[in-house]
C-alpha positions in Angstrom: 54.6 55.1 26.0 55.7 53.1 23.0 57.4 50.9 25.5 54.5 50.2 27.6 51.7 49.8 24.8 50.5 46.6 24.1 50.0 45.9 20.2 46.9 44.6 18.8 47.1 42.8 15.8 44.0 40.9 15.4 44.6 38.0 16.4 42.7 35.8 19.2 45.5 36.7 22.1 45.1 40.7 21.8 42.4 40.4 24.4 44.8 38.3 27.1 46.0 41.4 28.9 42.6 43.0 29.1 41.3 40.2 30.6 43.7 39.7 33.2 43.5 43.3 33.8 39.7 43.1 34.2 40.6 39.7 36.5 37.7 39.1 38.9 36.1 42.4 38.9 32.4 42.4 39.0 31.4 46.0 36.7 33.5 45.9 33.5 32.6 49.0 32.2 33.6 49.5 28.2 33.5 53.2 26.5 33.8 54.4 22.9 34.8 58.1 21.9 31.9 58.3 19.4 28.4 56.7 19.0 29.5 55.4 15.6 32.6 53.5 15.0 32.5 49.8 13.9 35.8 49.4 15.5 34.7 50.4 19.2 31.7 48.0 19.1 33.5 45.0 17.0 36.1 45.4 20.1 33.6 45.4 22.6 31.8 42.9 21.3 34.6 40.2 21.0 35.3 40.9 24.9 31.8 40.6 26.0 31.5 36.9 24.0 34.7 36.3 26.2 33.7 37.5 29.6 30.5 35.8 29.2 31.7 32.6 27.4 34.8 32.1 29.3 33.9 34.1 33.2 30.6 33.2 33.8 29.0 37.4 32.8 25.6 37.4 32.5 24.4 41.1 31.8 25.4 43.4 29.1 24.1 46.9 30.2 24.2 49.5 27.4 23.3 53.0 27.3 19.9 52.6 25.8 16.8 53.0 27.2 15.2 50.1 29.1 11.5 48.7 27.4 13.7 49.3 24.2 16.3 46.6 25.3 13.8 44.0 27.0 12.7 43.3 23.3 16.3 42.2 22.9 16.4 40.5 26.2 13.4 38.4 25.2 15.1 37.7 21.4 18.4 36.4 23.3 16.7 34.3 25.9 14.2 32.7 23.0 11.3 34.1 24.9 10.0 36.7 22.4 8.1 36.7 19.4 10.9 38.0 17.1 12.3 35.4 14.5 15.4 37.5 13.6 17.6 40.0 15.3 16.4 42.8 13.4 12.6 42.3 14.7 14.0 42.0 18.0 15.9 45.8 17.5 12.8 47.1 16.2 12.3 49.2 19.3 14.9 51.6 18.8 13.4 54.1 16.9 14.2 57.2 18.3 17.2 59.0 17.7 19.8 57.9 16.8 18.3 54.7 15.8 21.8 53.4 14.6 23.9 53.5 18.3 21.6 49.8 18.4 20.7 49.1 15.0 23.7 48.4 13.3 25.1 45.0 12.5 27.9 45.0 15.1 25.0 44.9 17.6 22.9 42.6 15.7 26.0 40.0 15.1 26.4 40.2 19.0 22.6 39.7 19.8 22.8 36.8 17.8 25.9 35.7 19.0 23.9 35.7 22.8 20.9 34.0 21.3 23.2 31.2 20.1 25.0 30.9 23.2 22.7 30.8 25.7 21.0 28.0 23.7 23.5 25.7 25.2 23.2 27.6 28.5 21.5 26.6 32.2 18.8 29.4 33.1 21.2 30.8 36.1 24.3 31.6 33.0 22.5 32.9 30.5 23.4 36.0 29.7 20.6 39.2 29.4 20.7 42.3 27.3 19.5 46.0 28.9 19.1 49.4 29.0 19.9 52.0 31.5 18.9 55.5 29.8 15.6 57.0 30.8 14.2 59.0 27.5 11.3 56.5 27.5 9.2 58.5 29.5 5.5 57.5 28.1 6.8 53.9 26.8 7.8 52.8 30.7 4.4 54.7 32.2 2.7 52.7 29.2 4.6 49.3 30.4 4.0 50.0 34.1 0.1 49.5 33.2 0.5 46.2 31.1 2.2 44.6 33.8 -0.3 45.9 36.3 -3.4 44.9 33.8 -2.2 41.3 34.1 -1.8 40.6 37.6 -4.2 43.6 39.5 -6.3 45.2 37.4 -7.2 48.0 40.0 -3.6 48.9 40.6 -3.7 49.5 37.0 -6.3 51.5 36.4 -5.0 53.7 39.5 -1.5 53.8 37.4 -3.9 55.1 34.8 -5.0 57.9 36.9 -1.8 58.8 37.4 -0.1 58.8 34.9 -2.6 60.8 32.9 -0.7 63.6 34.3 1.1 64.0 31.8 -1.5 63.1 29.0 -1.9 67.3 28.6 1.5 67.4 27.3 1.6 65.2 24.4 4.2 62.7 23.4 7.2 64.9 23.8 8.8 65.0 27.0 10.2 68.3 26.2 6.7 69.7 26.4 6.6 68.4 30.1 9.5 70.0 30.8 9.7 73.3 29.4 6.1 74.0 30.6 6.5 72.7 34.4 10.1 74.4 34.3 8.7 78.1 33.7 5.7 77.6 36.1 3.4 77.3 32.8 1.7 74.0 34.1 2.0 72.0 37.6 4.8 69.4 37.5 3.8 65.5 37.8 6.1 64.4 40.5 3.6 63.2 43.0 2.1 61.1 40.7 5.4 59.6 39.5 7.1 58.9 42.9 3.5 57.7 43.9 3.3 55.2 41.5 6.9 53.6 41.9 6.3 53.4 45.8 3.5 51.5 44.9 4.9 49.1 42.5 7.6 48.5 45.1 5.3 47.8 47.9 4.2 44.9 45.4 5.2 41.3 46.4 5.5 38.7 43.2 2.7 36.5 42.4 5.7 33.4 42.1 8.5 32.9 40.7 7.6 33.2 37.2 6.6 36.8 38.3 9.6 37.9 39.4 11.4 39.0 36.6 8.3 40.9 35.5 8.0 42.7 38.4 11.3 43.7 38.3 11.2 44.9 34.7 8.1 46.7 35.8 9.9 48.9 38.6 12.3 49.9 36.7 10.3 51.4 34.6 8.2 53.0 37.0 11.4 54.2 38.4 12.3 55.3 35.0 9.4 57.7 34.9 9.9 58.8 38.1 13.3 60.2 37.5 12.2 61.2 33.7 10.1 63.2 34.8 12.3 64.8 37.0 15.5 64.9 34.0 13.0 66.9 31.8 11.6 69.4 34.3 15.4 70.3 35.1 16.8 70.3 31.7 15.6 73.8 31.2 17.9 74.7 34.8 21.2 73.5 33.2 23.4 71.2 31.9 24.8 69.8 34.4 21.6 69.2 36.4 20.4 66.8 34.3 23.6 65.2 33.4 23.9 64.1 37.0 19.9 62.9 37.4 20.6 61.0 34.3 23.8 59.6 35.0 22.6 59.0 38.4 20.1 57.1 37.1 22.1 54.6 35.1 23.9 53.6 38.1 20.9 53.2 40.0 19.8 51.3 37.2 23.2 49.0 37.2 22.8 48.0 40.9 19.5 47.5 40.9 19.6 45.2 38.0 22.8 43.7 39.8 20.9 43.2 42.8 18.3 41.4 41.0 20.2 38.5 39.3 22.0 38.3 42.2 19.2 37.0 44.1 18.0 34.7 41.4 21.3 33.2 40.8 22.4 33.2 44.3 26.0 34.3 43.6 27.5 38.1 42.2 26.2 39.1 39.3 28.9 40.4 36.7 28.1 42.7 34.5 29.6 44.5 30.9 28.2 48.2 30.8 28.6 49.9 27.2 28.2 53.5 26.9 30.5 56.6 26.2 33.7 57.3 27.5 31.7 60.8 28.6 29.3 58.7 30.5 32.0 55.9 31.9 35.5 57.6 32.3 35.8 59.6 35.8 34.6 62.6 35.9 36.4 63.3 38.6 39.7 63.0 36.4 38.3 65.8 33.9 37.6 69.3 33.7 33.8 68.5 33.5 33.7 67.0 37.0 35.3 70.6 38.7 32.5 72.1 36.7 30.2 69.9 38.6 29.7 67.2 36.5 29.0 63.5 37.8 29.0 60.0 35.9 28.4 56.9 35.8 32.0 55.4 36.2 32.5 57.9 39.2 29.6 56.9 40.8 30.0 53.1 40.4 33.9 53.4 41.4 32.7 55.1 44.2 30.3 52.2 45.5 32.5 48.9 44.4 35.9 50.1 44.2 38.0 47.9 42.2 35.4 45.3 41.9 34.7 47.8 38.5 36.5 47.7 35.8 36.8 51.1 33.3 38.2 50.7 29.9 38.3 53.6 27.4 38.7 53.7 23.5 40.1 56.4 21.3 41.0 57.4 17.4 42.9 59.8 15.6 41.1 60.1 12.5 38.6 58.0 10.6 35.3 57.8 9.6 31.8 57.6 11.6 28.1 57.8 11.7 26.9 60.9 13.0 24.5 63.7 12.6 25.3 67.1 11.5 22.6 68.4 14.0 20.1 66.5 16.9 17.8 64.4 15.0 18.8 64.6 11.7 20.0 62.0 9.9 23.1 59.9 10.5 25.9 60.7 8.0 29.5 58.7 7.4 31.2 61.4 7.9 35.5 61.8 8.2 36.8 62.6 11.5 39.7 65.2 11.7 42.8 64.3 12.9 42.9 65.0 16.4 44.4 68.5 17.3 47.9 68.8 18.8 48.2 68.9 22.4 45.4 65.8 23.0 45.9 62.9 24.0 44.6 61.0 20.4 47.3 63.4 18.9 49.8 61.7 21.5 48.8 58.4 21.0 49.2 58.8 17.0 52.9 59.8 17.8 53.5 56.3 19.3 53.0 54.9 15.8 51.4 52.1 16.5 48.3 51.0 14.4 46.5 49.9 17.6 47.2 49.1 21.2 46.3 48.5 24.3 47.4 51.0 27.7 47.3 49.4 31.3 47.2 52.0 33.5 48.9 49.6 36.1 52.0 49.0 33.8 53.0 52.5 32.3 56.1 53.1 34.7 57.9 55.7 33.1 55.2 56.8 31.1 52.6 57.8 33.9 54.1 60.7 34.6 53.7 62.4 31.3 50.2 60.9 30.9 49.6 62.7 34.1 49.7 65.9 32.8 46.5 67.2 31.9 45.4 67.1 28.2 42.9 67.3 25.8 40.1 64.5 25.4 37.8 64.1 22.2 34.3 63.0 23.0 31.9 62.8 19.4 28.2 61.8 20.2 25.6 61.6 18.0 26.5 65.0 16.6 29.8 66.2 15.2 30.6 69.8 14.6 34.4 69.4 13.1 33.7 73.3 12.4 33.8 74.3 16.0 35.5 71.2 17.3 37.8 72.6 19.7 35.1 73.7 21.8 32.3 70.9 20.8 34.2 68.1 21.4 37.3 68.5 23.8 37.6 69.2 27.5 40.8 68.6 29.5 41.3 65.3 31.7 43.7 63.3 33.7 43.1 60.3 31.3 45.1 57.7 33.6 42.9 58.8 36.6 39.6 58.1 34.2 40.0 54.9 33.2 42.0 51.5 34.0 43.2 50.8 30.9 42.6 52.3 27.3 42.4 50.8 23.1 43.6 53.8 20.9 42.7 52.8 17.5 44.5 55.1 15.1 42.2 55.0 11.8 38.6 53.7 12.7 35.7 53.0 10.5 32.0 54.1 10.2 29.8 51.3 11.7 27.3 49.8 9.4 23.5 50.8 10.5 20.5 48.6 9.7 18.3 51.4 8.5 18.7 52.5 5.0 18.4 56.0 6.2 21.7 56.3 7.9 25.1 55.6 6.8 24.7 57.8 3.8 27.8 59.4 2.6 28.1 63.3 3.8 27.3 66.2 2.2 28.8 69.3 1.8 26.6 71.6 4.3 26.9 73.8 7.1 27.7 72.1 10.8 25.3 72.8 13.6 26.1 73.1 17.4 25.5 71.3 20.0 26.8 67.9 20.2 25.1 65.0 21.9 26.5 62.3 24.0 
């Protein structure tokens, strides 16, 4: 392993291999192994300014859900009404604010902003979502558009859509009530409203990007609706709607700036190594999990691109239970047997692993190990069975960056980022 690990020092050339791993595939897809370290996004970061700077990428696609992120597409494209980054983040409010608000993200934003100041329309480069929690913000959206250009489509979105109005703002509600018979589910509506929508042709060009953004979130809605009233079956249900979704979400969007540009769209997808590495590689997927990196290998074969991240120990943001507050909290060092313990062994402060040039090193990679995935929750007291499963990591991704000490990332919101306190750990985790 140490002979085929590629040293990253920090200077401009660490990325060089990457990117001529990455060569001219289309779907770069970039993980992290927590929702909170500043040295995962700082590294994605600095290779999405170079695929977009340097080979023409003009979408980054995070896991975040999609009105919240065209506030950010507006900022970066100088079409908004936000001033500053921060205004233009304002939208991600519900937890966990700080997976968007942080300053790694902001830097970046502004970095975009900046760059596609200089930019023809057909290379600038657009930030969105692809998560689907926004439930009553995209039904809410899906009428705006529709009040501007037919007001008696929207007032039959309206109708619709008040459906759910008997279930107030929390999803949840929806779910757990149509799940256990307690209230008739919504789905006509929803899948009523989309086929609609799509039936729609645009008034122009100048309508065409609005239109777009308006069918995807009437598809959001659609397959919200459907995540929430299956959440109560089981995990892995509405893992695979939601992860389903996402790469729906991908092509479409692909498929859209594709047309407008008239050439490929290339895209950078963030989100976590749960959500991106192949779940056909790991323990999860025999369970009957799916993801997004399976599913968009699956369609565009090497034209994707999968690139995981991992730590030994460190610190990072992260709540001791869902919805609480985000805490800088110290990661254990990664238990013996894992893959992060593994990596550690090489003793080498960071590097980079091509999957392509391990040689003699495959073979021991290939044996099945453990894998830490921290979300937005971290429960170091029951770690072994909150946070590792067992993968085939050299089947999951194309390449990986182990980071051996990594470091909190710095939220916007006062709110987060405290230091943590000594109290009890709470189960589940959340990726």
């Amino acid at each position: 392993m140490r002979s085929a690990a590629v040293p990253l020092t920090g200077a401009a050339s660490d990325l060089d291999a990457l990117v001529e791993g990455i060569g001219e595939a289309r779907f770069v897809l970039l993980g992290e192994a927590t929702h909170g370290t500043h040295d995962f996004y700082a590294m994605r970061a600095a290779l999405t300014r170079r695929l977009i700077a340097e080979h023409g990428f003009t979408a980054v696609a995070v896991e975040a859900d999609w009105p919240d992120a065209l506030r950010v597409n507006a900022f970066v494209q100088a079409e908004g009404d936000d001033p500053e980054v921060e205004g233009a983040l304002g939208d991600f409010q519900r937890f966990p604010r700080w997976m968007w608000r942080n300053q790694e993200v902001a830097e970046l934003v502004r970095w975009m902003r900046a760059h596609n100041a200089s930019q023809p329309s057909e290379r600038r480069a657009g930030f969105y979502g692809l998560d689907l929690y926004s439930l009553h913000t995209s039904m809410r959206a899906v009428v705006d558009y529709l009040e501007k250009v037919d007001p008696e489509a929207a007032e039959r979105a309206r109708q619709r859509y008040a459906c759910f109005d008997h279930f107030g703002e929390d999803p949840q509600h929806y779910g757990h009530a149509t799940a256990y018979g307690h209230a008739s589910p919504c789905e006509e509506e929803a899948v009523a409203q989309l086929l609609e929508l799509q039936q729609r042709s645009p008034h122009g060009a100048w309508d065409e990007d609005a239109r777009f953004f308006a069918e995807q979130n009437a598809r959001l809605a659609r397959n919200a609706e459907a995540y929430y009233r299956t959440m109560f079956a089981g995990r892995h249900d509405s893992w695979n709607l939601r992860d389903t979704h996402m790469a729906d979400a991908v092509d479409a969007l692909a498929q859209h700036l594709s047309r407008k540009t008239g050439q490929p769209a290339r895209m950078v997808v963030w989100a976590h190594n749960s959500h991106l590495g192949d779940a056909r590689a790991t323990q999860l997927g025999e369970q009957g999990e799916l993801n997004l990196g399976q599913l968009l290998r699956q369609r565009h074969g090497k034209a994707t691109y999968n690139v995981g991240f991992s730590t030994y120990t460190g610190t990072v943001i992260a709540a001791k239970q869902w919805d609480g507050p985000g805490l800088r909290r110290r990661i254990r060092p990664a238990l013996p047997g894992s893959y992060e313990h593994l990596f550690h062994e090489v003793d080498i402060a960071r590097f980079l692993l091509r999957m392509e040039d391990l040689g003699e090193a495959a073979l021991g990679l290939r044996e099945r190990r453990l894998e830490r995935a921290i979300g937005v929750v971290y429960a170091p007291r029951t770690e072994r069975w909150s946070h590792y499963f067992l993968a085939d990591l050299p089947a999951q991704f194309d390449a990986v960056v182990h980071c051996d000490e990594t470091w909190a990332l710095q939220p916007l919101d006062a709110d987060a980022g405290h230091e943590e306190e000594d109290a009890p750990d709470t189960y589940p985790f959340g990726l």
